[in-house]
Each structure stands twice: as structure tokens, then as C-alpha cells.
N, C-alpha and C positions, 0 to 999 in steps of 0.2 A: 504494500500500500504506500503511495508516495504521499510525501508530506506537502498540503495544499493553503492555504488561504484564500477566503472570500472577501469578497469587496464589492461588497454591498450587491447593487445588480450589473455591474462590470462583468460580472461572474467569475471565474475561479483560475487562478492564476498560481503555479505552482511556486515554491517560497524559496528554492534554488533560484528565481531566478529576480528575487527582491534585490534593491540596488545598497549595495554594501556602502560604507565611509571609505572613501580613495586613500590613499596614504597623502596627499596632500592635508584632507581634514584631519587626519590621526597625527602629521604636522600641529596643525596647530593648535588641538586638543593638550597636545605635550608641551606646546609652550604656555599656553592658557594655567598651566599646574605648576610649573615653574618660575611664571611671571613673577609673582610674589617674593620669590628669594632671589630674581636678578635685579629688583627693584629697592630689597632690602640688601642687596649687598654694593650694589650700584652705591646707592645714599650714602652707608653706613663704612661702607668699607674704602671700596675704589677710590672714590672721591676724597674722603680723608687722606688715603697713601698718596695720591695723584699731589693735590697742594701742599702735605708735607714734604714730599720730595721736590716742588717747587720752591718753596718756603727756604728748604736747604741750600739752595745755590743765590741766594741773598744773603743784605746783612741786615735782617729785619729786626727791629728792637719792639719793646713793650707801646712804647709811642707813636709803632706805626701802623696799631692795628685797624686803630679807626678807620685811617686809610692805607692800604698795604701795597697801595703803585705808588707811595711814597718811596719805598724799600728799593735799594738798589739790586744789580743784575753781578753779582760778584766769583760765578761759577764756584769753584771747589774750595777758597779761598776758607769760605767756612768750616770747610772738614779738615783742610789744615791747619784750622787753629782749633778745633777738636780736639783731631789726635796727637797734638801736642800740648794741650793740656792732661798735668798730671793726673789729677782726678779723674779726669775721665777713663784714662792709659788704670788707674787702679780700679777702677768700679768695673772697666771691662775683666781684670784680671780675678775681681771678686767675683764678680759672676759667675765667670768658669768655675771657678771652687763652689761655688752651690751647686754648678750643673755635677761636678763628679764628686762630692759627696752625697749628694741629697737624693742624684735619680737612681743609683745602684743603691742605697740603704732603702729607700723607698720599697722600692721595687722587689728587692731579696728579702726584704719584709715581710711585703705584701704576698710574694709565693708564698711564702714559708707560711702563713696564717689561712692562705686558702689551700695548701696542701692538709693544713690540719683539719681544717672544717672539714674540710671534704672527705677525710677517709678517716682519721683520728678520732675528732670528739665525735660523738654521737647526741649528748644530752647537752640541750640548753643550747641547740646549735643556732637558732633563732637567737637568743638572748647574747652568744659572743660577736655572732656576727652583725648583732648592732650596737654595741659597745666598741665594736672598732671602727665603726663607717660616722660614729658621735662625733669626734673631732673635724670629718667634714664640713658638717652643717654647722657647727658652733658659731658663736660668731667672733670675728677676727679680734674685734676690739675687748671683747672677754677674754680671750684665752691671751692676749696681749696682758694683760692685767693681771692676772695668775699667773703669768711666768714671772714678770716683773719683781711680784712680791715674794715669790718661790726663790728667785735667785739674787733675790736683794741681800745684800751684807749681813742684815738680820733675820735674813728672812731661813725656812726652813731646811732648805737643801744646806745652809753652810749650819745651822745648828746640827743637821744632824752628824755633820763632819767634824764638829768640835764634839760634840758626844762620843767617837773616836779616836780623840789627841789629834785630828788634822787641822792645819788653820786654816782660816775663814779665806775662801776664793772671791775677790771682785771679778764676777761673772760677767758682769755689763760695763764695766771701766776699765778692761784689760784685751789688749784688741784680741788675741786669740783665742781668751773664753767667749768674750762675744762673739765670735763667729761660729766656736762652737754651742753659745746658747741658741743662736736664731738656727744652727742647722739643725738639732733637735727638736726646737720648736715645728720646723719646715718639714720636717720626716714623720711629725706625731701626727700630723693636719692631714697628711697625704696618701700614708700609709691605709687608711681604708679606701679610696678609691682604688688602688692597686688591689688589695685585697678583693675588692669586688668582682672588678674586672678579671684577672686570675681565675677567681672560684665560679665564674659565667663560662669561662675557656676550658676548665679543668670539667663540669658539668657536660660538656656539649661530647669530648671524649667518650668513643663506646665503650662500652662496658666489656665486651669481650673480646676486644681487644687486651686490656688486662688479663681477664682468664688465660684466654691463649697463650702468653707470656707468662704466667707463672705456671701452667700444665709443661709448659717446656724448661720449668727450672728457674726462670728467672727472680731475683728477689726484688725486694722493694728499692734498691738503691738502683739495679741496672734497670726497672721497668722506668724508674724514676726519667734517668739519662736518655735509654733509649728511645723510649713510648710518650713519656708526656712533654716533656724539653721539646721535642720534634715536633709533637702536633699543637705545641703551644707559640708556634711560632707568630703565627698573626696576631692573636692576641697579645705577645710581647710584644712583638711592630707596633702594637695600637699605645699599650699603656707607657712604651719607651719614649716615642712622639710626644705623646699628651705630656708627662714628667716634664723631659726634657723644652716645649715650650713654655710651661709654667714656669720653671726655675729659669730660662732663660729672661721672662719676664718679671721675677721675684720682685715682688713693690711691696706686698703687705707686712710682714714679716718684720724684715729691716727696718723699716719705717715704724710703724707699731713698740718695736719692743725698744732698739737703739738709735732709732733717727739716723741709722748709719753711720753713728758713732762706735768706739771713739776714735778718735782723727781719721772719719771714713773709712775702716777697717772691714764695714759691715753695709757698704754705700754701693748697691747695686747699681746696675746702668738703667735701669727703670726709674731708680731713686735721683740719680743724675740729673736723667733726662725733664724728671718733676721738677728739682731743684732748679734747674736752668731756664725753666723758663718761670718758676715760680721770682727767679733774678731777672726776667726780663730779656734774657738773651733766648729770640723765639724761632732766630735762624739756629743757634744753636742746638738746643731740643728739638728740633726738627731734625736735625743732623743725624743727633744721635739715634732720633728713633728709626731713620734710616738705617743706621747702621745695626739698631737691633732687628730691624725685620728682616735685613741680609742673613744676622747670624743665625733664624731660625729659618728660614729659607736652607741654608747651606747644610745645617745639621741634619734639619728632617728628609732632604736629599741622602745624604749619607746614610741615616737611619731607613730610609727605602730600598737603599741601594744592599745593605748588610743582611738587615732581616728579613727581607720578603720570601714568601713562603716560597721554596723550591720544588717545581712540580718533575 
């Protein structure tokens, strides 16, 4: 029996031969669904990058914003007196030290806690796995304030160090504990996104695939290597990327606990780049943020290039 439709008294017109959408209309169906995020990124994005990077080859000051065809046509002049400022030459070099402590602590963390969840605890697995994703949503300016007081001079972390004959650490007044307070800080915060993400990759994993590997002898440490390391690779692609722009752009942190004190030890290029134009120099911070959207451009390059899954 073929399949028919009626129409009305036209009479009866088989339905193979109804007139389908062209790929033109299926064209612009698919832009029609799109439009929205070429418009919000158009607005929000392009256009920002577009006039920062103009911005940058001027020497526009706080007083030319009103009018900024005031601002002269200076080319690179301004990225040479950039990267020849000290500060700047050290917040680039801080930053990289948040990028390779923070995204491997992060990260080898965050496995290690969705390795647990996921095969290890059993009970209360609800209950740890959101006690660790807590300090995501917290809010900055709170847990800024509990650290502050936690690693204040009197505060508790050096009492409980003199409750063992050790003496009291200026944690926030000594550049290398303050690097190491905000990178703790930056690892507590981040450490459940990573865990999530992990234990969503670690979940998708078939299940017999493990069997089959331990029916053949294998233990927990070579199924480890073998089997989940390999097929966790995308997943690691994603939460490497995501870390690694975050701490590329490190602003809250710094700022919040040590202002990027002390004598900038802890003065990110996001913090720079605030600073700088919070002084008025807006060809400057333009500059700079140039140069931060190269370095995660370059890195997430590389990071595509390393980990992408190998078929």
C-alpha cells in the first residue's frame, strides 16, 4: 500500500512526491539558529578585540576618551615601551608561574578525586562530590577574607605553627609565601571543576572494557595507564585548555587577597593590565591585553596540537 495524501478535492497525490526544503532553505534555517551567537559575539567579542588592538598602536591617555581621534597613530611604539617596562616583563613572568603550578596541581587533583569517586568511595558519594565543587561557586570576595584572616600573622594557620615550636610565617608580606598563599588559594577554587569534569570522562568509559582488562591480569595501576589515561584524553584536552586560560587570565585571586603585593610579586598580567589603565595609560592596557590574548591563542594551539585524541 503506498503512502498517499488528500487534498481536499484536488484529489490524491502520493507524498513521495511533496516538495521537500532545498538545501538552500536548510541554508538559512542554520543561520537563522546561529544568528544569535554571531550577533552576541560580533558585539561582545570581535568588536572589543578589533578596537583594543587598535587602541594598541596609539598613544591614547585617560583624557582622550571622550574623544579618541584625539589619540595619535604611533604603531608599535607602544608595545615597546611595554615590554620594556619592568612590571610588566614580571607580571608576564608571574603569570607563567601560576600557569605551571596551578594547572598540573589543579588538575592531578582533580583526577585523583574523580578516580576516587568513581571507583573508591561508595557512600556519601553525593555528599563529597559537592563539598568539592563548594569552593567553585563560593564567592571570591569571601573566601578572599578567610584566607586573609587564616594567614594573617595572628591568625590560625601561624598559631597552629607556634603550637609546634615553629615561628610565625608573614604569609602575605613575604613575596614567596604570597605566591605560595594565592597559589593554594587558586588550586582550592578550581580543583572541583576539574574534578567534575574528570568524573563526567571517567563515567562515559565502558565498563567492560575494565573487565576485559582485568580477566586478562591487568591491575589497577596498568588499567589505570593503559585504559583510562588513553581514553581520557579529550576530556584532558578540555579541562587543560579551560585551567590553563583561567590562570592565564588570573585577576581575582591576586587582586582579592595581595593586591599583587608585595612589591608585585603576586601582580598578574590581568592585574597589570587593570592597573594600567586604572593609571590612565589606555594605549597601554590595550597592549597588554593584546599580548594576553596572543599568549592564550599560542598555548591553546599547542595544547590542540599535544593532546588531541589520536584516532
Amino acid at each position: 500500500m503506498t503512502n498517499t495524501i488528500i487534498l481536499g478535492n484536488t484529489g490524491v497525490v502520493p507524498l513521495h512526491k511533496q516538495r521537500r526544503p532545498g538545501p538552500r532553505t536548510e541554508a538559512w534555517a542554520g543561520w537563522l539558529f546561529v544568528l544569535p551567537f554571531v550577533l552576541l559575539f560580533t558585539v561582545f567579542i570581535a568588536v572589543p578585540m578589533f578596537l583594543a588592538a587598535a587602541t594598541s598602536l596609539t598613544d591614547m591617555k585617560a583624557r582622550d576618551l571622550r574623544n579618541p581621534l584625539n589619540a595619535e597613530f604611533v604603531g608599535f611604539d607602544t608595545f615597546a615601551k611595554v615590554f620594556s617596562d619592568p612590571a610588566f616583563l614580571q607580571s608576564v613572568g608571574t603569570t607563567a608561574l601560576f600557569v605551571v603550578l596551578c594547572v598540573p596541581l589543579s588538575m592531578g587533583i582533580g583526577l585523583f578525586l574523580a578516580v576516587l569517586l568513581d571507583t573508591g568511595i561508595r557512600r556519601l558519594r553525593a555528599f563529597f562530590r559537592a563539598a568539592v565543587y563548594v569552593p567553585v561557586i563560593t564567592n571570591i570576595v569571601a573566601v578572599a577574607v578567610i584566607f586573609q584572616y587564616a594567614f594573617s600573622l595572628g591568625g590560625p594557620i601561624n598559631t597552629a605553627l607556634e603550637s609546634f615550636s615553629f615561628p610565625a610565617v608573614n604569609w602575605l608580606g613575604e613575596s614567596g609565601t604570597a605566591v605560595f598563599t594565592v597559589v593554594l588559594m587558586s588550586v582550592w577554587r578550581n580543583v572541583g571543576m576539574c574534578m567534575v569534569l574528570f568524573l563526567a570522562g571517567l563515567q562515559a568509559v565502558p565498563g567492560d572494557v575494565y573487565e576485559a582488562a582485568q580477566t586478562d591480569g591487568a591491575g589497577p595501576v596498568r588499567r589505570f595507564w593503559s585504559i583510562t589515561l588513553p581514553l581520557l584524553r579529550p576530556t584532558t584536552l578540555l579541562v587543560s585548555v579551560l585551567m590553563t586560560f583561567f590562570f592565564i587570565n588570573i585577576f581575582e585571586e591576586p587582586y582579592m587577597l595581595t593586591g599583587g603585593g608585595p612589591l608585585g610579586s603576586t601582580r598578574s598580567l590581568a592585574l597589570w593590565v587593570y592597573e594600567q589603565f586604572g593609571f590612565g595609560n589606555v594605549a597601554a592596557s590595550m597592549a597588554g591585553s593584546v599580548v594576553l590574548l596572543a599568549l592564550v591563542a599560542i598555548v591553546a594551539a599547542i595544547q590542540f596540537r599535544l593532546l588531541r585524541p589520536k584516532h
